[in-house]
N, C-alpha and C positions, 0 to 999 in steps of 0.2 A: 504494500500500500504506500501510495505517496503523499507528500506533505498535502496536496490538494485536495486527494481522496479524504484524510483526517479531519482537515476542516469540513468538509461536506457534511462528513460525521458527526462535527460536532455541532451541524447548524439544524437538524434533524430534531424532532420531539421529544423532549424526555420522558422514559418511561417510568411511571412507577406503579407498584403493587400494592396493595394495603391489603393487609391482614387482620382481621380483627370478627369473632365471633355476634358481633351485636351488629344488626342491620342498618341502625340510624347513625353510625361512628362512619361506617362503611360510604353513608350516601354524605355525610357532611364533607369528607376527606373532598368525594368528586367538588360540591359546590367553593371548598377551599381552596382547589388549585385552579379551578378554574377561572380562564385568560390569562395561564401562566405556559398557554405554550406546554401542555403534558397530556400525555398519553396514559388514560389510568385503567387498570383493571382491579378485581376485587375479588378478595378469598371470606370465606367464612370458616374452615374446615384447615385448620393448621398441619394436617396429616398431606396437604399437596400440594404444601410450599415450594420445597424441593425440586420437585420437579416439573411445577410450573416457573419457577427462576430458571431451572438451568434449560429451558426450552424457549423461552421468552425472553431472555437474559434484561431483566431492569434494570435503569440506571440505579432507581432507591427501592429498596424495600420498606413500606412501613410496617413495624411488624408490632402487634399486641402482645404482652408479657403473660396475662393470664389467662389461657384459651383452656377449653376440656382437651379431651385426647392427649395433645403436646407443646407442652408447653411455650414461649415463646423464647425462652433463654434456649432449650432445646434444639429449637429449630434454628437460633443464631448460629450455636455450634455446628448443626450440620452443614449452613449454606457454607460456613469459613474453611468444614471437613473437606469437603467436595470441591472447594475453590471457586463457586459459583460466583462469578464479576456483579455483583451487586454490592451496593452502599446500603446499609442499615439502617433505620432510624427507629428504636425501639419509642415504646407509649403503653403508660400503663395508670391506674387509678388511683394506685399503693404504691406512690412513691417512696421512697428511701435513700440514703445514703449509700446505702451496702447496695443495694442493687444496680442503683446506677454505677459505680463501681464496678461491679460484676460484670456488668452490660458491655461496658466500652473493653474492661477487660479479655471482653469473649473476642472483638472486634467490633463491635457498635462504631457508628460514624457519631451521635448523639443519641438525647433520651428526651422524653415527651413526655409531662405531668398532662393528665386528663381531669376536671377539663380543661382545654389549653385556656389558660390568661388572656392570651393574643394571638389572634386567629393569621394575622399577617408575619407575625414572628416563625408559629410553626411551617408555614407555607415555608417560608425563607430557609428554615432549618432543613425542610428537604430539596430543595432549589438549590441549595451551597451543598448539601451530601450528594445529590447529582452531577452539578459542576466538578468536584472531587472526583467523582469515578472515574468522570468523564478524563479530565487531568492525569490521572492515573492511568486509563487507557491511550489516550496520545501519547504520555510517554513512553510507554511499554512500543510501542508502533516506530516511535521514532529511535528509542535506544537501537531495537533491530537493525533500523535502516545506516546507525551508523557504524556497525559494523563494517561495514566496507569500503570506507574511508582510509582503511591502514595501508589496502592497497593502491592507492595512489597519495601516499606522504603525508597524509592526515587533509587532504583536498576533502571538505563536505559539500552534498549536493545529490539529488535526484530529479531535479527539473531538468527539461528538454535542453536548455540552452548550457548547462555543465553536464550534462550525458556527451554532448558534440564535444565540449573540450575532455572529455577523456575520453573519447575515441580518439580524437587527434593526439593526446600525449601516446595513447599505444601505437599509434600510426607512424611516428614519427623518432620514437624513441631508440628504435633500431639502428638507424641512420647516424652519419654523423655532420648533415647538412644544419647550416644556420638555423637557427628559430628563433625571430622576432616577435615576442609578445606585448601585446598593445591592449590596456585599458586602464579604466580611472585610475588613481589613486585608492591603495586598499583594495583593491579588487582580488590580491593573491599571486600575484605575478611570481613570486621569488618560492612560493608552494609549489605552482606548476613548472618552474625548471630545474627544482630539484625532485619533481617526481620524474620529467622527462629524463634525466641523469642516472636517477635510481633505477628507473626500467631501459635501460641500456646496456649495450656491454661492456661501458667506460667504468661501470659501479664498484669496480673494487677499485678505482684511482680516484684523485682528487676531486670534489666540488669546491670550488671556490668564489665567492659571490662578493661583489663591489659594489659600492654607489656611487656611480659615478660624481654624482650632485655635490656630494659631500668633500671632496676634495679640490684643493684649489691648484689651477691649468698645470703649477709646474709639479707639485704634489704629486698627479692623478698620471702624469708620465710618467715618474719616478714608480710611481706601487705599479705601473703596467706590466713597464717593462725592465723595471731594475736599474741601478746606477754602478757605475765607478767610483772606489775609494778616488775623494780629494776632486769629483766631476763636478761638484758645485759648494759653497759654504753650508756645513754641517754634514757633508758626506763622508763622516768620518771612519767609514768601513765600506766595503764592497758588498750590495743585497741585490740578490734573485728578486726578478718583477713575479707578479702574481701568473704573468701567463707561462713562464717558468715553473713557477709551484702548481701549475694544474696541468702540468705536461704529461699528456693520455688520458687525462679528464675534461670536465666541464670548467668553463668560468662565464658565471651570470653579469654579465655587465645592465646594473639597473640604471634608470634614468638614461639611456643614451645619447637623448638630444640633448644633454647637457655640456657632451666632451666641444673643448675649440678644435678649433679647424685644424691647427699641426697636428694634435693628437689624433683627430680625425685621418690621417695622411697614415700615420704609422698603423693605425688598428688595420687601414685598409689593408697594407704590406704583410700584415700577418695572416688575415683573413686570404689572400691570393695567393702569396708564398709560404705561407709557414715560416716567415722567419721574422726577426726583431733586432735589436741593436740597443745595447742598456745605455743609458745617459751618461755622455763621457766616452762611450768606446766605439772602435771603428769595427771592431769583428760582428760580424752574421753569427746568430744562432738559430737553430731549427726547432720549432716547436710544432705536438700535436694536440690539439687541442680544441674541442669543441665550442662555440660560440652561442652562448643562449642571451641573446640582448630583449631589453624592455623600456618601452617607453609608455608616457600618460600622455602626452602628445601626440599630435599627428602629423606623422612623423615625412608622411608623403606631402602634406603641406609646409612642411618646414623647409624638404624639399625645394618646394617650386619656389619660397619666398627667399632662397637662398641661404637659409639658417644651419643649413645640415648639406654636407657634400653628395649629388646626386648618386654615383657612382660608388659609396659606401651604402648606401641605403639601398642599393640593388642587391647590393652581397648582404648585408644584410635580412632582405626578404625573400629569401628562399622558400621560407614554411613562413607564412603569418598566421601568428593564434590571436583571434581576439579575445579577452577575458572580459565576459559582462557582468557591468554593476549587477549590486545587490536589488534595484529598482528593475531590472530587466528579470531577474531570476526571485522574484521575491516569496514563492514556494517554498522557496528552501527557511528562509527564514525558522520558522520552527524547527527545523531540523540544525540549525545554526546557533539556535541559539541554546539550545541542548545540548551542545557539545560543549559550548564555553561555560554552560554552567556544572559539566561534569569537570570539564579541566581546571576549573577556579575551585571547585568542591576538594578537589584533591590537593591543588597547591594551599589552602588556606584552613586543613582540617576540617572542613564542614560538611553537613549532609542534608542541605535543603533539598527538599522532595521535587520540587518540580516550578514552573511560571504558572502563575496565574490566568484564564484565560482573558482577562481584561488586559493584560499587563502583554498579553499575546498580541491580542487584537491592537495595541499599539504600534508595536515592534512590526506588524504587519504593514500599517498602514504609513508607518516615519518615511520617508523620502532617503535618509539613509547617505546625506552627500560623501559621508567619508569612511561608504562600504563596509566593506567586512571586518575592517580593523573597528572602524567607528561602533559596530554592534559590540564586536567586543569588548570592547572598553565599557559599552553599557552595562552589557553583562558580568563583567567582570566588579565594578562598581555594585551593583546590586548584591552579589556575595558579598563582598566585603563588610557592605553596612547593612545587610540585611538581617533581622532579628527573626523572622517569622520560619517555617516550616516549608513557604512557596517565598516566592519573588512575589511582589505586589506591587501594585501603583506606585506607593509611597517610597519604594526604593527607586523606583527611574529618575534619571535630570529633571531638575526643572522646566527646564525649556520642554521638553518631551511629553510631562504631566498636562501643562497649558495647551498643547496640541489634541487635546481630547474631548473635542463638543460633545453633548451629549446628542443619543440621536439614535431614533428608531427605525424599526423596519419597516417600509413601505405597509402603508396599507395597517399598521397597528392601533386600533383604538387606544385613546388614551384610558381609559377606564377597564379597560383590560390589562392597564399595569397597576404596581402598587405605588399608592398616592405619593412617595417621595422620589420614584422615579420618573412617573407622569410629570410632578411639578419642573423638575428640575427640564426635562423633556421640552416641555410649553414654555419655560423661560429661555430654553437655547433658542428656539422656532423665533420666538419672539424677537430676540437679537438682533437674529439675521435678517429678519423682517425687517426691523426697524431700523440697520444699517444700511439695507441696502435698495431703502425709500428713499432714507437720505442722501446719501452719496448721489443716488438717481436725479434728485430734487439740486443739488450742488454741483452737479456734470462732475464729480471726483473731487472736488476740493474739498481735502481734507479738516484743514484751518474754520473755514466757514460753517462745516457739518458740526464742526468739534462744539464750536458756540452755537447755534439753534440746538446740540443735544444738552447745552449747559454741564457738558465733560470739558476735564483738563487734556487736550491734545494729545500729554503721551498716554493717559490711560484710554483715550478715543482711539486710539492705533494698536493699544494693546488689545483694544475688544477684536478689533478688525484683525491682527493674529493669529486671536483664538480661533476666530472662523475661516479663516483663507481668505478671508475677503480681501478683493485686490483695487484699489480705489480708479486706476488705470483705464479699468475695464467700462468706470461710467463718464469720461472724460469725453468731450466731445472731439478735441483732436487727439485724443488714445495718449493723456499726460501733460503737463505742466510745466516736470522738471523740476524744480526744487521745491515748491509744493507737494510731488510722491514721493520723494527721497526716500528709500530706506521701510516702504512698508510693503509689507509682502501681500 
């Protein structure tokens, strides 16, 4: 199953069972979940729990504690015996300390005093024990899927558009022709040339990986190709260049629109000849050595605008791999973000269970500018300071939290949800309503909307944020100019 199939999964009804021997408990449960989106069935006869769950598989079970025949602690034991995929939520008349104890100890998800206090509470209590299953079944789905990850370098993904780059790494990795990799920043570039290295036959010899960027023009000759003792101030010994230490290996040159133009001149000379010349010396040496270069540029326009030597950049693109942002493959996402919160669990001693699926639903929808690195910093962040059992809201950036209008699904009666999310629901509608009369009413000026809403400007920009709202879009010549500055 793939990251798209899961979600499908988890956009489906939820099911739940109730258990319980008295007929009017039975028909209240229906009138309580109902316009919550659930799918309910009903036992009276606790002897066909069993194996009405494990046929039916619900997300919740509610189950009665004191039925005739078998009991309800009984029948908790057996569904956890059997392993049956259901969440718990025990309810009973005789409450107690000891029992509810018992209850969760058996594996109860919660426990339910009858009569319920709060009729919207209990709903909620089984609404969050179905979410949890559900939680628990994604991950289980995705742990699977990341198994096969190790074979290509810890590279994640099962969307269409990283299926295509690992065909092309095994297509390619035989060889020992150029390969230019091209995309954003974060994208994974320096993963995918050392899986392409590791599935070669170069993989018992060196990988050696550069950035180019990071070195300054006379630096980045010197680590190339190596210098002569006393060839310039401070070469105070004679060093092997890096294409020397991955001689019958790989070497990843990142960033390569960034080398000048002489340097440019020498990579060509190795790239054609296999040979080099250290800083300082007049002798030829031979090297073989595989070339995995990367750039975030493009790289054939840098080309034409004469930034980058034509005739390098041929040699260069023998095999081009594009690597697509995280906005083009955003499926994987869950699957993504599962990994960095296994890898961060393990480097930080911790054992948080899983994301929450709100907390999902973000990470789905963020734009993501600084890719795969950028989620994981998120994620990685959220281990860190996270206190809870799951990742939650409250562990994401700020900026990331305020990206969350509230907001329903087509066609959802407001009265068919519970009054604090309806509210909050009709105040978002309302916003956007009311922003974008205004602005309409303003042709996009900002300043002018800000005073008729008697808001202070940055908080009027900050609403506009929250909602995507793009004030541009009501401008009668499409913007201003220092009137939109800066609002997205």
């Amino acid at each position: 199953m793939d990251a798209k199939s899961t979600a499908k999964n988890n956009d489906r009804r939820m099911k739940v069972l109730v258990v319980d021997d008295e007929s009017f408990m039975l028909l209240a449960w229906k009138k309580i979940l109902h316009g919550h989106n659930c799918e309910i069935r009903t036992l009276s006869d606790s002897r066909e729990v069993v194996s009405v769950a494990d046929g039916w598989r619900p997300d919740v079970t509610v189950l009665d504690i004191r039925m005739p025949h078998v009991s309800g602690m009984q029948v908790l034991r057996d569904l956890k015996f059997r392993d049956v995929p259901t969440e718990v939520v025990m309810m009973t008349a005789h409450a107690t300390v000891e029992t509810a104890v018992e209850a969760v100890k058996s594996g109860a998800y919660d426990y339910l005093t009858k009569p319920f206090a709060n009729i919207e509470a209990a709903a909620l209590t089984v609404l969050k024990a179905g979410r949890h299953r559900r939680l628990v079944q994604r991950n289980r789905e995705l742990e699977s899927m990341l198994e096969v990850k190790d074979s290509f370098e810890g590279l994640v993904g099962s969307s269409p558009e990283m299926k295509r780059v690992f065909e092309l790494i095994d297509g390619v990795a035989y060889s020992s022709s150029t390969v230019l990799l091209q995309g954003e920043s974060g994208t994974g570039k320096e993963l995918v040339a050392r899986a392409i290295h590791h599935r070669s036959p170069r993989r018992s010899r060196p990988f050696v990986a550069v950035n180019c960027s990071a070195l300054t023009d006379t630096l980045l000759e010197s680590e190339l190709f190596g210098h002569e003792k006393g060839s310039f101030t401070g070469a105070t010994a004679t060093k092997r260049g890096l294409f020397e230490v991955a001689d019958g290996g790989s070497i990843f040159l990142d960033e390569i629109g960034t080398v000048p133009t002489p340097t440019q001149v020498k990579l060509l000379r190795v790239l054609q000849e296999g040979e080099l010349k250290r800083v300082g010396s007049s002798e030829t040496r031979r090297v073989d050595v595989r070339v995995i270069a990367a750039a975030n540029v493009d790289l054939a326009q840098a080309t034409q605008e004469g930034a980058f030597r034509a005739d390098l950049f041929y040699r260069l693109n023998v095999i081009a791999v594009h690597l697509p942002s995280l906005r083009e493959r955003a499926g994987d996402i869950p699957l993504l973000a599962l990994h960095f919160l296994r890898k961060y669990n393990a480097r930080t001693d911790k054992s948080i269970e899983g994301i929450q699926p709100e907390v999902m639903e973000t990470l789905e929808r963020y734009p993501w500018p600084g890719n795969v690195r950028e989620l994981e910093n998120v994620v990685e962040r959220a281990v860190v300071l996270g206190r809870g059992k799951e990742i939650g809201v409250s562990d994401l950036p700020e900026s990331m939290r305020e990206r969350r209008p509230a907001q329903r699904e087509s066609g959802t009666p407001l009265a068919d949800l519970p009054y604090r999310k309806a509210k909050e629901i009709a105040l978002a509608e309302f916003d956007r309503r009311y922003m974008t009369e205004l602005l309409t009413h303003t042709a996009g000026n900002v300043s002018k909307a800000s005073r008729m809403a008697g808001m202070d400007r940055s908080n009027f920009r900050r609403v506009l944020k929250k909602y995507e709202i793009n004030p541009t879009g009501f401008s009668s010549n499409g913007g201003n100019g220092r009137e939109l500055n800066g609002v997205a």
